[in-house]
C-alpha angles and dihedrals in degrees: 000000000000119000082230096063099041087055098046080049092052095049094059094038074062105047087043083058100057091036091052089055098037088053081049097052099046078043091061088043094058088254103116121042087213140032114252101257094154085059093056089037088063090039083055092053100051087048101060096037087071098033073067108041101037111217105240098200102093093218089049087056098045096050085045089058103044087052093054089055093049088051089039086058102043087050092057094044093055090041084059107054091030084057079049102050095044087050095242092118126029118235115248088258108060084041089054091072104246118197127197105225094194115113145182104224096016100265118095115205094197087053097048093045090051095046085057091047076057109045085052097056084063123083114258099254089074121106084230086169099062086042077058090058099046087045094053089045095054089052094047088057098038086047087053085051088059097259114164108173125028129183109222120197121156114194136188105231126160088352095296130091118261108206122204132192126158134166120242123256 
């Protein structure tokens, strides 16, 4: 193969790859009624012509290869969110364990249940109810900041227990 050829196939391996996240990208937004497979299908070509026919010039391969990663990582990354789109697969956020920490009368029966998840997860020699306390404390003034949803995860690090509460983005 010319070195000709193998740039002019590398320009446009190049310009199929922004074109394929840019069509994924309208697609997400509502833009697009289907996701650009033709795209991937050319990117695939082009692939495996030179998975075949191995380029021989070290500074062509490499930038073969790093254009590869770059496809190989948006296409994860639109596998992902289509999984997530068609329900197959949850979104890290509804896998993280949210809790609303809003209540009627001030006690919150999903909060209380997942502290406790937390607090047994903790060696006995632990005050858990004092990190309870600390716990219940941290919400009330994070519910007077307008804090809806928290994500509430308590670890055992170094001996000593790691708290962690976040609001939710």
């Amino acid at each position: 193969m010319e070195i000709r050829e193998i740039q002019e196939d590398l320009e446009k391996f190049e310009n199929l790859i922004k074109m394929y996240n840019f069509e994924f990208n309208n697609y997400f937004l509502g833009n697009m009624k289907f996701p650009p497979v033709v795209r991937e299908r050319e990117i695939n070509k082009i692939i495996k012509k030179y998975n075949i026919n191995q380029i021989t010039n070290p500074t062509l391969r490499f930038k073969f290869n790093n254009l590869v990663a770059r496809f190989l990582t948006y296409r994860e990354r639109w596998n992902k969110k289509m999984m997530e789109l068609e329900g197959v697969k949850k979104s890290p956020v509804k896998t993280l364990g949210y809790l609303n920490i809003e209540s009627d009368n001030g006690y919150n029966v999903d909060i209380d249940n997942r502290i406790e998840k937390e607090l047994e997860k903790l060696p006995d020699s632990y005050n858990k109810e004092g990190i309870r306390k600390m716990i219940m404390k941290k919400i009330e003034t994070m519910k007077k900041n307008g804090v809806k949803d928290i994500d509430l995860k308590i670890e055992h690090v170094n001996g000593k227990p790691k708290l962690l509460i976040r609001q939710k983005k």
